[in-house]
C-alpha positions in Angstrom: 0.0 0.0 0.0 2.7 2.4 0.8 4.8 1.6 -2.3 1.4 2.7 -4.3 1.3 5.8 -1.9 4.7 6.8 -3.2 4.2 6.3 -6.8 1.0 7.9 -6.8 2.7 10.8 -5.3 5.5 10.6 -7.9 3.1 10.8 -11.1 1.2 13.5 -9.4 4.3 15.8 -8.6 5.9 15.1 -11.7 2.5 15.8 -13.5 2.1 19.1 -11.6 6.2 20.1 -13.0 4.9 19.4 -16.6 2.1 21.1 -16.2 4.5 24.3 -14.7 6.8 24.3 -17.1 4.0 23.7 -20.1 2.4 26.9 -18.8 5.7 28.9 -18.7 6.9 28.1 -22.1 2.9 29.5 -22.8 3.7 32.7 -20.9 7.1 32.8 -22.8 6.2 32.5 -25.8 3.0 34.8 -25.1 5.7 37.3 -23.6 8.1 37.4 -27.1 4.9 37.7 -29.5 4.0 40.7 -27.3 7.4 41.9 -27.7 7.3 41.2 -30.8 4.4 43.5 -31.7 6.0 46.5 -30.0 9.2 46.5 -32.2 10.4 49.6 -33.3 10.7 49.8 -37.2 13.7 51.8 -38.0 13.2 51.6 -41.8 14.1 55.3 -43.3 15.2 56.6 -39.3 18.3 58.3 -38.4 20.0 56.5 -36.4 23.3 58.1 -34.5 26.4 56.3 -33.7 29.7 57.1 -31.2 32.1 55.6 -32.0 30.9 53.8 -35.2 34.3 53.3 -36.9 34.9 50.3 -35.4 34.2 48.0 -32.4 30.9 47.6 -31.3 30.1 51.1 -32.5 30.6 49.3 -36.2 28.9 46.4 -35.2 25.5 48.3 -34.3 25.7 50.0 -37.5 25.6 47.2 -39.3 22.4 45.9 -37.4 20.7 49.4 -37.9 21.3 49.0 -41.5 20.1 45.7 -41.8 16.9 47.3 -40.1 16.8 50.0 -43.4 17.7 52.5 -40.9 20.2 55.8 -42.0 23.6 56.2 -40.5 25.3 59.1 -38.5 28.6 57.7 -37.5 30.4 59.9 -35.6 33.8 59.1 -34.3 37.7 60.6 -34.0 39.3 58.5 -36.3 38.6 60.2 -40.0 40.2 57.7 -42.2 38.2 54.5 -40.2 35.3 56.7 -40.7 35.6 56.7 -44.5 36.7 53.1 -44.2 32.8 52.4 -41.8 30.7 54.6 -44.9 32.4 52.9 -47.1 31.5 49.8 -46.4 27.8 50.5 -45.1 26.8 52.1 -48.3 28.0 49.3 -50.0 25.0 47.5 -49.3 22.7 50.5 -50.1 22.5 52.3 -46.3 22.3 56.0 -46.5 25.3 56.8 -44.1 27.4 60.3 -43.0 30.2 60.6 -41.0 31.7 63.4 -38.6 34.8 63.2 -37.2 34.5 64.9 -33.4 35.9 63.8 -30.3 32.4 63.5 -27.8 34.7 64.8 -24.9 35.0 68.1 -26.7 31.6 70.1 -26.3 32.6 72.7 -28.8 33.0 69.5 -31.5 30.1 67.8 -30.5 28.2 71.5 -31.1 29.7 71.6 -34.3 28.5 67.7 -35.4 24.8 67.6 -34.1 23.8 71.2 -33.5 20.9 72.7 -35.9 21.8 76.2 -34.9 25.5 77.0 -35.3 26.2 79.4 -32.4 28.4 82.3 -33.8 31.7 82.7 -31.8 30.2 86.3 -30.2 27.1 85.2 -28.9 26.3 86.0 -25.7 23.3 84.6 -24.8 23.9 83.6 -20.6 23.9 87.9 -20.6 20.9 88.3 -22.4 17.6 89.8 -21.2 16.0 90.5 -24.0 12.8 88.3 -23.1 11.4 90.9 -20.8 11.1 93.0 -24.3 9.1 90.3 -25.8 5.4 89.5 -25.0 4.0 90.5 -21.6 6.8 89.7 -19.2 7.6 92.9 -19.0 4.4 93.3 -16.5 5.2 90.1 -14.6 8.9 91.5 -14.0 7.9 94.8 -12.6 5.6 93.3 -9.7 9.0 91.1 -8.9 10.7 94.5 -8.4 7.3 96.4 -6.6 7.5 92.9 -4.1 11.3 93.7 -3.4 10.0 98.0 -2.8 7.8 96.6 -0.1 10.3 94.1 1.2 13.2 96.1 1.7 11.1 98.7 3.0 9.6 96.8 5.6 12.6 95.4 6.6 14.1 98.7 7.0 11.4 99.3 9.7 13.1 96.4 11.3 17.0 98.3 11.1 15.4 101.7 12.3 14.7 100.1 15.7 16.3 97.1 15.8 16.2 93.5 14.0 15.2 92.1 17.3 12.7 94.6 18.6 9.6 93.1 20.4 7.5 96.0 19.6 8.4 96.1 15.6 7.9 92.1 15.8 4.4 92.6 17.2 3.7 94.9 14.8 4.4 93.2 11.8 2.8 90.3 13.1 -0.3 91.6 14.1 -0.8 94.2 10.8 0.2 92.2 8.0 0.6 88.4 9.2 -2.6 88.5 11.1 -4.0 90.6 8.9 -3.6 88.2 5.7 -5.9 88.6 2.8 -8.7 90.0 5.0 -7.8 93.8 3.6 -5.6 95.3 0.3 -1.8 94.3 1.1 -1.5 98.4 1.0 -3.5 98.5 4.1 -1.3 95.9 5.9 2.3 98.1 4.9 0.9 101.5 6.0 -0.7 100.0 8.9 2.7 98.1 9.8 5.0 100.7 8.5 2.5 103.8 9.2 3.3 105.5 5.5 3.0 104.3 1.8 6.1 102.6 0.7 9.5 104.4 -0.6 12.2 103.3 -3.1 14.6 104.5 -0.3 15.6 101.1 1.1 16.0 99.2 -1.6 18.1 101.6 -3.1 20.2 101.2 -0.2 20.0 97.1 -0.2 21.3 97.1 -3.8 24.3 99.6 -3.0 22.7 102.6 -5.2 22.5 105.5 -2.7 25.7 107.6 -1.5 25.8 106.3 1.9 25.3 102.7 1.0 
């Protein structure tokens, strides 16, 4: 009876690991037909290569034109370059070449770049957006902010960064005071005028006695 037991046992595991492995070679092969779909075609692409003269660089090339794809090889070597093209159009694949060395930024601008900076451009100085479209708006409420900033911080030097009474005040007329009333109301109920120019001119180092 036992020796049945055992065998019986045996058939049933060893049905249960067919059964497994039946339903993973399903999910496998179910899993590569997906994949299958999602290919990219890269028939009449570009396709850009680093170091495509040779070495794997090469090698990919080859594989991309295989695929009908176009070629941009780019690499330091000039003559292995000519050698690569050479060979890749050959066998009908569209393919330019541009020698650059990738750890050079200035040849790398010069390979791939659609715009050719000229050699005096000086755009990290440029403002010229606040000329264009309504910016111009936007850019003076930054500097009215900065008016009312420095003015009420000014309140703060007059008597004293660390002033209880000053403290209170600005707590109690514009913190507490929120959106409840116009922001005016807040400053010359804090600062008991309208604001003045006075201190930020001073912040910024354009008065006399800055």
């Amino acid at each position: 009876m036992g020796t049945k037991s055992s065998q019986l046992r045996r058939r049933t595991a060893t049905g249960n690991v067919a059964r497994l492995a039946l339903l993973g070679a399903m999910a496998a092969g179910a899993l590569y037909a997906a994949r299958d779909r999602r290919r990219i075609a890269f028939t009449g692409r570009t396709v850009l290569i680093t170091g495509g003269s040779r070495g794997l660089g090469l090698e990919l090339a080859r594989l991309f034109a295989a695929e009908g794809a176009n070629l941009v090889l780019i690499a330091r070597d000039a003559e292995k370059l000519s050698q690569a093209a050479r060979e890749l159009e050959s066998h009908g694949t569209r393919t330019f070449t541009y020698p650059c060395d990738i750890t050079d930024s200035v040849q790398v601008r010069q390979a791939v770049a659609a715009y050719q900076v000229p050699s005096w451009n000086r755009m990290p100085n440029n403002f010229g957006h606040i000329f264009a479209g309504g910016y111009a708006a936007g850019y003076y409420s930054y500097k009215w902010a900065e008016v009312l900033s420095a003015d009420a911080y000014a309140a703060f030097e007059e008597n004293g960064v660390l002033d209880p009474g000053t403290g209170a005040r600005f707590r109690r007329e514009v913190l507490a005071a929120g959106g409840s009333r116009p922001a005016l109301e807040s400053f010359v109920a804090f600062r008991g005028r309208k604001p003045q120019i006075d201190a930020l001119l001073r912040h910024n180092g354009m008065t006399a006695n800055a």
